[in-house]
C-alpha positions in Angstrom: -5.7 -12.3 33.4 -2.7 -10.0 32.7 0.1 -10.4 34.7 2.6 -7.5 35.5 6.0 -9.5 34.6 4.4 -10.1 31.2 5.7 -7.9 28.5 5.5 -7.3 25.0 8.3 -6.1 22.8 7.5 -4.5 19.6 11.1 -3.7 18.0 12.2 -2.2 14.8 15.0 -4.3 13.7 16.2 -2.2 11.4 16.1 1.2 13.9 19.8 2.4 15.1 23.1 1.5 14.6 25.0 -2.0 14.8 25.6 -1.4 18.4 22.2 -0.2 19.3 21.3 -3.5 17.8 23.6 -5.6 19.9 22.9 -4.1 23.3 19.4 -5.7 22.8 20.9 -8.9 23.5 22.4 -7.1 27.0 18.7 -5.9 27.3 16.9 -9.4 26.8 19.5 -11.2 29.3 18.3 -8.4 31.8 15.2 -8.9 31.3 15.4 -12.6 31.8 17.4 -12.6 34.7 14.7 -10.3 36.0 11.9 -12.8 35.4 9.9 -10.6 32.9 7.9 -13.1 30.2 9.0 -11.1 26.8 7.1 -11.4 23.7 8.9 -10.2 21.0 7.3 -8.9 17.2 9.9 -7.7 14.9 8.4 -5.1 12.3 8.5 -6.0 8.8 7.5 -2.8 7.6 5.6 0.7 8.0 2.3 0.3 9.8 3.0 -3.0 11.8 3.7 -1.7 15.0 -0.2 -0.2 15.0 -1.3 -2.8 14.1 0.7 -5.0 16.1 -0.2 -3.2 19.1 -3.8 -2.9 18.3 -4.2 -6.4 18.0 -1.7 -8.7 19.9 -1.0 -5.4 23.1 -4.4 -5.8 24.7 -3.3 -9.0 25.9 0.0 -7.4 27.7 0.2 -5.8 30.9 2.9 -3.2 28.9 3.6 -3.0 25.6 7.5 -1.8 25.0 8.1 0.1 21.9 11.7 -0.6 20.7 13.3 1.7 17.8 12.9 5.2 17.1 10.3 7.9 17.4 8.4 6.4 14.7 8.8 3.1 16.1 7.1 4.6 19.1 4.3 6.4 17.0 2.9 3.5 15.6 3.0 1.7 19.3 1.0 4.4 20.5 -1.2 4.8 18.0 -2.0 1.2 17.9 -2.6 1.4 21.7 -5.1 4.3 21.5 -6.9 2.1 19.6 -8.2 -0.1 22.5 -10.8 0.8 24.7 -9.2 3.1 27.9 -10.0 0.4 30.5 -8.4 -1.7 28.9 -5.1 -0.2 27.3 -1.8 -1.7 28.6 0.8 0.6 29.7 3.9 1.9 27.8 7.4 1.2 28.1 10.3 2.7 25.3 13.7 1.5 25.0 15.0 4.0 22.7 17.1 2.4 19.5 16.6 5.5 17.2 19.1 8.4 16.0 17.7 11.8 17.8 15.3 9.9 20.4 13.5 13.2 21.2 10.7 11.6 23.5 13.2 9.8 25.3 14.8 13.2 25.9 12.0 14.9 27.1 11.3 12.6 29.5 15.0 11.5 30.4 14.4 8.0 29.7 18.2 6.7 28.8 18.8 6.4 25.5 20.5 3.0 25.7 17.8 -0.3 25.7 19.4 -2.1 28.9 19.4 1.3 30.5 15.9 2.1 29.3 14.9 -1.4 30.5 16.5 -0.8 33.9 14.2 2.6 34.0 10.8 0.8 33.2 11.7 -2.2 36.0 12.8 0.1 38.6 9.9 3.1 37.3 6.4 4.1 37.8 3.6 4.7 36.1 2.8 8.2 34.8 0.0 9.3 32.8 0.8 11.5 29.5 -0.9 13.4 27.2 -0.7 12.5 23.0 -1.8 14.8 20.2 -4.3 14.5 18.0 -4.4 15.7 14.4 -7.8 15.9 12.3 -8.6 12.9 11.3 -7.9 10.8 13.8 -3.8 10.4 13.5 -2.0 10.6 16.9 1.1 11.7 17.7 3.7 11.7 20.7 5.9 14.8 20.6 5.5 17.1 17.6 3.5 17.9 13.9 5.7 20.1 12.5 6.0 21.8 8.8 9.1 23.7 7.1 13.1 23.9 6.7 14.1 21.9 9.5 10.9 19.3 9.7 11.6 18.1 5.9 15.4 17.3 6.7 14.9 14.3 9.5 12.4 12.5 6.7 15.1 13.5 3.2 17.8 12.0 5.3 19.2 8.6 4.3 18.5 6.2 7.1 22.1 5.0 6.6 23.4 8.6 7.0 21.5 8.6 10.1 22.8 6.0 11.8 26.4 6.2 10.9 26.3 10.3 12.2 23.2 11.1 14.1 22.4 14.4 14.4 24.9 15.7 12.7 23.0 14.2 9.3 20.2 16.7 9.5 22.6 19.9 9.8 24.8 18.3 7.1 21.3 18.0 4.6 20.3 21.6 5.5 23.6 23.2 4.5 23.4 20.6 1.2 19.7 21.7 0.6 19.9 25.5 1.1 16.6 25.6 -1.6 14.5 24.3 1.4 14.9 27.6 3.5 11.5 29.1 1.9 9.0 31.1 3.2 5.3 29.3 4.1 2.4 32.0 4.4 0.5 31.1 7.2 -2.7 31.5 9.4 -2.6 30.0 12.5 -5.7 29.9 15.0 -5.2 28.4 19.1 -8.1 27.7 21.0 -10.4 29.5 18.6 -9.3 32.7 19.7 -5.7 33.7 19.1 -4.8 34.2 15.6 -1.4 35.0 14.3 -0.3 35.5 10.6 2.6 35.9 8.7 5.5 34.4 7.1 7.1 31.2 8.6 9.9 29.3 8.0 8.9 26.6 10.6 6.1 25.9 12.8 5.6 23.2 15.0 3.0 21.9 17.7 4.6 19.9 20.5 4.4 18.3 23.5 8.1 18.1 24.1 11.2 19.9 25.6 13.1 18.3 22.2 12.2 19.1 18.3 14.7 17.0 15.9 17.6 17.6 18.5 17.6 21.1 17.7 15.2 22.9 19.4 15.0 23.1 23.1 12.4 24.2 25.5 12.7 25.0 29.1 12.0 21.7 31.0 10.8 24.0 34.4 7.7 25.1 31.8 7.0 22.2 29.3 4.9 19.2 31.4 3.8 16.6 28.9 0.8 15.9 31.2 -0.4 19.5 31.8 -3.4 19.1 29.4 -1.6 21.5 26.9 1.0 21.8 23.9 3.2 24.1 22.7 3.8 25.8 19.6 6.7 26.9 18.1 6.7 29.4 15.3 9.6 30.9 13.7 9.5 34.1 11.2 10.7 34.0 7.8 13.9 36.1 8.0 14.7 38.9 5.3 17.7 40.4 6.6 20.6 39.8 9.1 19.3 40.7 12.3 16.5 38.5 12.0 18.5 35.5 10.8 20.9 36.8 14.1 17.3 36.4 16.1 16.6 32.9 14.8 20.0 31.2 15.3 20.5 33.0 18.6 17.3 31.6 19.7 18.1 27.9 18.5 21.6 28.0 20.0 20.4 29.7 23.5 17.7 27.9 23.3 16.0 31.0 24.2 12.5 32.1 22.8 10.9 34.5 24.9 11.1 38.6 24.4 12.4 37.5 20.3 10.5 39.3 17.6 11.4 36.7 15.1 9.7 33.3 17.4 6.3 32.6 18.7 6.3 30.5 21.8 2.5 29.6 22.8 0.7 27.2 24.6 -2.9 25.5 23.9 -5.3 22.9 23.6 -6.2 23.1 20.0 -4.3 24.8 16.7 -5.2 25.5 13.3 -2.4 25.9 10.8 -3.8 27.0 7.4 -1.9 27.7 4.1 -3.4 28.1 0.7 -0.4 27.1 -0.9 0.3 23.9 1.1 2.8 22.9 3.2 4.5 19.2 4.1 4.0 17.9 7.9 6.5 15.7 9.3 4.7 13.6 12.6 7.0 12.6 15.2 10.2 12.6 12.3 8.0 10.9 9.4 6.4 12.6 6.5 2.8 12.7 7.1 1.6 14.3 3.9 1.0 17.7 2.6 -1.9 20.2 4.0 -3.8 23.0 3.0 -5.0 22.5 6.5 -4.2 21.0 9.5 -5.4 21.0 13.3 -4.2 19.5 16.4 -5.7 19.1 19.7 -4.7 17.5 22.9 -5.8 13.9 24.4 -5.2 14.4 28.1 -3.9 11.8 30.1 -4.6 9.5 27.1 -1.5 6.7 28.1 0.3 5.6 30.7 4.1 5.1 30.7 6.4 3.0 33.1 9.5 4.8 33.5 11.5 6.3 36.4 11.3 10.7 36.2 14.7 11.9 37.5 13.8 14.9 35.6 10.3 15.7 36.3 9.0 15.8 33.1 5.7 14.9 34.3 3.6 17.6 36.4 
């Protein structure tokens, strides 16, 4: 029988900076003091948090996902993997660069705060995204300019400036800003078309620590996603639109951005286009649709923000 002081740690040792990497120590002694029973897997490489968590998490009352937001992918898409009834909960102690989960949900973005969160937290229920063919995701499937920089970043660049790596490779890559014909179909009857330079479907009030949505109108267990489309500009007061709308973080009554909300998208493009999946290259599409898994985990954390309806 599971036990609720019994946790399991699935870490990426190689996820965040030096310091990130030292305050797990802090964490652990928390923990400890705190009389939590910690398993602990260290990653060795991509894919073995799923399967980690597939095989070893059913035996854990919460399995804790410790690294970035592909760290946490894999975590939850091992967990979605066991039957529903018996599916441990999720904890996240962010150790990443952007964190954008953690952000939406205002879980602290320190482990031995994190950790605090999850002792002193409840349980909430939260939707994940599926994409066709089985692949889940946590906050966002996105394609375009600004979805290709987090995966071409250096990991190394990442960790020694953060964000500030992702603007730094868009300026140094100004050949990525291209135009991607699109269709795009939401719950089998809205269809737009047209020239994008990104598009995105997410369940999140943060995309790549650039794009913000308003917290008062993005739940992340309301049974529906967002998504984010924004038009290929050709002259100045479009590109005027874009950045205005990225730095106000302001997307409604904009010519040049589509805010919509659903429960299942079609992005299509003859041409194909690259999808990143929560910050990781996931392959390139002619085709590619998403729909939502309601309620599909539950996470221990404490909301001061409400992020959960």
């Amino acid at each position: 029988m599971r036990k609720d002081n019994e946790w399991m740690i699935i870490r990426n040792p190689r996820a965040g900076r030096m310091l990130t990497q030292n305050m797990f120590v802090d964490t652990l002694n928390l923990l400890f003091r705190s009389k939590v029973d910690v398993f602990i897997y260290n990653t060795k490489e991509r894919g073995d948090a799923i399967t980690a968590a597939k095989e070893r998490g059913v035996d854990y009352n919460l399995v804790v996902a410790c690294g970035g937001d592909g760290t946490l992918n894999e975590v939850i898409n091992g967990l979605m993997e066991i039957n529903e009834e018996d599916r441990p909960k999720l904890g996240y102690l962010p150790a990443g660069t952007t964190n954008d989960f953690a952000s939406s949900l205002g879980i602290p973005k320190t482990s031995l705060k994190a950790a605090r969160s999850i002792l002193g937290g409840e349980e909430h229920t939260l939707d994940i995204c599926r994409i066709d063919g089985g692949r889940y995701f946590s906050y966002v499937a996105s394609f375009g300019s600004f979805s290709s920089i987090s995966y071409t970043t250096a990991q190394q660049n990442k960790n020694l400036i953060g964000y500030g790596a992702y603007i730094f490779e868009a300026i140094k890559n100004p050949a990525c800003l291209r135009p991607y014909n699109v269709k795009v179909t939401l719950d089998d009857t809205t269809v737009v078309e047209g020239e994008f330079l990104f598009g995105a479907t997410t369940n999140s009030t943060s995309v790549a620590g650039l794009f913000k949505l308003d917290r008062s109108e993005v739940h992340m267990n309301d049974g529906v996603f967002e998504v984010l489309l924004l038009r290929f500009p050709r002259n100045i007061v479009q590109i005027n639109n874009i950045i205005y709308a990225i730095t106000a973080h302001e997307y409604k009554n904009n010519d040049d951005v589509i805010l919509m909300k659903g429960r299942k998208v079609v992005f299509e493009c003859e041409d194909g286009f690259d999808w990143t999946i929560d910050g990781e290259f996931a392959g390139s599409f002619t085709r590619l649709g998403a729909e939502i898994v309601p309620n599909a985990i539950k996470i221990v954390f404490e909301d001061t923000k409400g992020s959960i309806a």
